[in-house]
C-alpha positions in Angstrom: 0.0 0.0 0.0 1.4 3.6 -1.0 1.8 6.5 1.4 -0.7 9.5 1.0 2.5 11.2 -1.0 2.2 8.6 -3.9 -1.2 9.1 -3.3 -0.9 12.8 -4.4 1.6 11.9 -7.2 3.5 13.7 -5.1 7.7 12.1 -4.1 7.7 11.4 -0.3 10.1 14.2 1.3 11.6 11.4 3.2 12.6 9.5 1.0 11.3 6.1 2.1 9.7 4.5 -1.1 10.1 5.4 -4.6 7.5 6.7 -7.2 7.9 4.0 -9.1 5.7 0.8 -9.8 7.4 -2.9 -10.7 5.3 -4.2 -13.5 2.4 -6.4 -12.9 3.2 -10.1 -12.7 1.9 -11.8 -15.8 1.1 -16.0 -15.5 3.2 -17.3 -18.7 0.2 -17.9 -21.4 0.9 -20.6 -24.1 0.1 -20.1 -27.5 -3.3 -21.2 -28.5 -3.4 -23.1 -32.0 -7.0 -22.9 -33.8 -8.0 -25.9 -35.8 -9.9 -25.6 -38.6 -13.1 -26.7 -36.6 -12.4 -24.4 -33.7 -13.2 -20.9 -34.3 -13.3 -20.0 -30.8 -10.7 -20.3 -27.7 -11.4 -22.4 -25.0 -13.6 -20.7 -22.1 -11.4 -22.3 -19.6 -8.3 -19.9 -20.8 -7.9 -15.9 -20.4 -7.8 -14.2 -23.4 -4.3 -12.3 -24.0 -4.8 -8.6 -23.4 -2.6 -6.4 -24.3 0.3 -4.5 -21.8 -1.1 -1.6 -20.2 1.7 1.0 -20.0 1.1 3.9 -17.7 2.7 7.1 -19.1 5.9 8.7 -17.2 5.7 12.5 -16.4 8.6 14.7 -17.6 10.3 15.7 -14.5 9.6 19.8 -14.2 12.5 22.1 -14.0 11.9 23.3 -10.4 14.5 26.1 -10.9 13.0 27.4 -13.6 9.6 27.8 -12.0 11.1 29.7 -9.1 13.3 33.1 -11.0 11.6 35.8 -10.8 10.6 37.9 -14.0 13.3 39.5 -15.9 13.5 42.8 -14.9 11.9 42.3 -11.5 12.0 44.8 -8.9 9.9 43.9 -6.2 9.8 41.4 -3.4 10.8 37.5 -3.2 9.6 35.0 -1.2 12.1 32.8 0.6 11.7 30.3 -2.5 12.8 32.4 -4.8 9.2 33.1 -6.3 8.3 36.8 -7.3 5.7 38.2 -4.5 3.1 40.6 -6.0 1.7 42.8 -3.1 -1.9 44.2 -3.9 -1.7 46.4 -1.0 1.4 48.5 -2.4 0.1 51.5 -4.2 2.9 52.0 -6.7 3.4 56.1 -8.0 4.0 56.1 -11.3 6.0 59.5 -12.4 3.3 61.9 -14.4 4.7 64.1 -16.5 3.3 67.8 -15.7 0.4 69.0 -17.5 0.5 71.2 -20.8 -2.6 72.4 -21.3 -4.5 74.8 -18.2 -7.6 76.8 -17.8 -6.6 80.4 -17.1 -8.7 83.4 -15.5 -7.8 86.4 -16.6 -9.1 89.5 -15.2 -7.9 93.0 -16.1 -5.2 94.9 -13.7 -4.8 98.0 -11.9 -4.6 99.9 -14.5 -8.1 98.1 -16.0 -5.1 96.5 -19.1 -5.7 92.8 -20.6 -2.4 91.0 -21.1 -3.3 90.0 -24.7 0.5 89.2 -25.3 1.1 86.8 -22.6 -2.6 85.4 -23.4 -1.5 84.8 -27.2 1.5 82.7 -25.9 -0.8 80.7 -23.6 -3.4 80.2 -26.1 -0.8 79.0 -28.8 0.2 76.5 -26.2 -3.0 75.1 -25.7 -4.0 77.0 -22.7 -7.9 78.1 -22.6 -8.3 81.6 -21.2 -11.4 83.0 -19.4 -11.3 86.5 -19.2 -13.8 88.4 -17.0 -14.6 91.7 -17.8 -17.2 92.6 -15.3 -14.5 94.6 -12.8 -15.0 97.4 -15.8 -19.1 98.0 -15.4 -19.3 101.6 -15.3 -16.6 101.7 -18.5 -18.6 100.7 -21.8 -16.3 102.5 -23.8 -13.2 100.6 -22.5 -15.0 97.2 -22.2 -15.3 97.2 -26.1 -11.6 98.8 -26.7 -10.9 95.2 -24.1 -13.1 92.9 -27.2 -11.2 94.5 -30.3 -8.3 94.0 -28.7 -9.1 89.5 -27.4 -10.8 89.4 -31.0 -7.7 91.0 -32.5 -5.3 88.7 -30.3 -8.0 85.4 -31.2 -7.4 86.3 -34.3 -3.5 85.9 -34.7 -4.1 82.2 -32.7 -6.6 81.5 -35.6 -9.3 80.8 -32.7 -12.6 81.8 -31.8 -13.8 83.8 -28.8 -17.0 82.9 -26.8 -19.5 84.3 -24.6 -19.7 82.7 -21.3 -23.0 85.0 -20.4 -25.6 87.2 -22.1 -24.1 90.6 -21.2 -20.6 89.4 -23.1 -18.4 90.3 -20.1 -17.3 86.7 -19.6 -15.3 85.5 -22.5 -13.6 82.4 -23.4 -10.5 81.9 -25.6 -9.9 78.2 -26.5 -6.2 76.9 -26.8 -5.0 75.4 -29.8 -6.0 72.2 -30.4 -8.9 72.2 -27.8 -12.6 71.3 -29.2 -15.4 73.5 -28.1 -19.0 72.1 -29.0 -20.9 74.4 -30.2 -24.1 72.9 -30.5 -25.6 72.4 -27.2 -25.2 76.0 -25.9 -25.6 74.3 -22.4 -23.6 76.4 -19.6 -23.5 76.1 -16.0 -25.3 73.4 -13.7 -29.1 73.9 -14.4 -29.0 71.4 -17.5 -27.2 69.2 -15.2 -29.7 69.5 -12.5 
């Protein structure tokens, strides 16, 4: 009778019988000659059966199984096996963004930066420029337009009102896609 090892298929750790079977004991059979009258072997005789071979694993490169990865960085278990922690957070590096969303209002001297806009815009920066510090100053708040239209213009952009009084206006970087279709603003059509 095997141990619970050969049970398993498993090689007993130690080392007290082998893996391996002798072959079955067959009785010697003697050839059985058919005369022309006897179709059929006797009853009183097994027929022959053929040899039942069992198939051998291959033995399995244990080293093999136990290197980690190439290129592996992380922990090893005390076999040698590559451990994969789930409760590591690993930080990958981000690279800093390129595009941003910019407010823009006018200084103290009530002047929009169009200059330093138009290099932010060609970069893909979207500007919002509020014009609503200049209320009592109609006069200057459509010098402040020509003068965004005039910079949107060199970008080869668009400018947009944000509100119905056109004193919230948005210049999109290059490269950014504005939908113009829905006219939705705000959070009432989300609400």
């Amino acid at each position: 009778m095997g141990s619970l090892w050969q049970f398993f298929g498993l090689p007993d750790p130690e080392g007290g019988s082998t893996n391996e079977r002798a072959p079955p004991a067959q009785a010697p059979q003697e050839p059985v000659s058919l005369s022309s009258n006897e179709t059929k072997p006797a009853l009183d005789q097994p027929s022959p059966q053929p040899a039942v071979e069992t198939p051998m694993l291959n033995p399995v490169d244990v080293d093999s199984l136990r290197t980690p990865p190439l290129g592996w960085n992380g922990p090893i278990t005390p076999d040698g096996e590559a451990f994969h922690d789930l409760g590591v957070a690993v930080q990958r590096l981000q690279s800093p963004p390129n595009k941003a969303l910019r407010y823009i209002a006018p200084d103290v001297m009530k002047r929009i930066p169009t200059s330093a806009m138009l290099e932010r815009v060609m970069q893909g920066d979207t500007a919002i420029v509020d014009l609503r510090s200049l209320v009592h100053m109609e006069s200057h708040q459509m010098a402040c337009r020509r003068e965004i239209k005039h910079m949107a213009d060199q970008a080869r952009v668009n400018v947009f009102s944000l509100d119905a009084e056109d004193k919230l206006l948005m210049i999109p970087g290059q490269n950014v896609v504005v939908d113009m279709q829905k006219h939705e603003l705000g959070l009432t059509p989300l609400l």
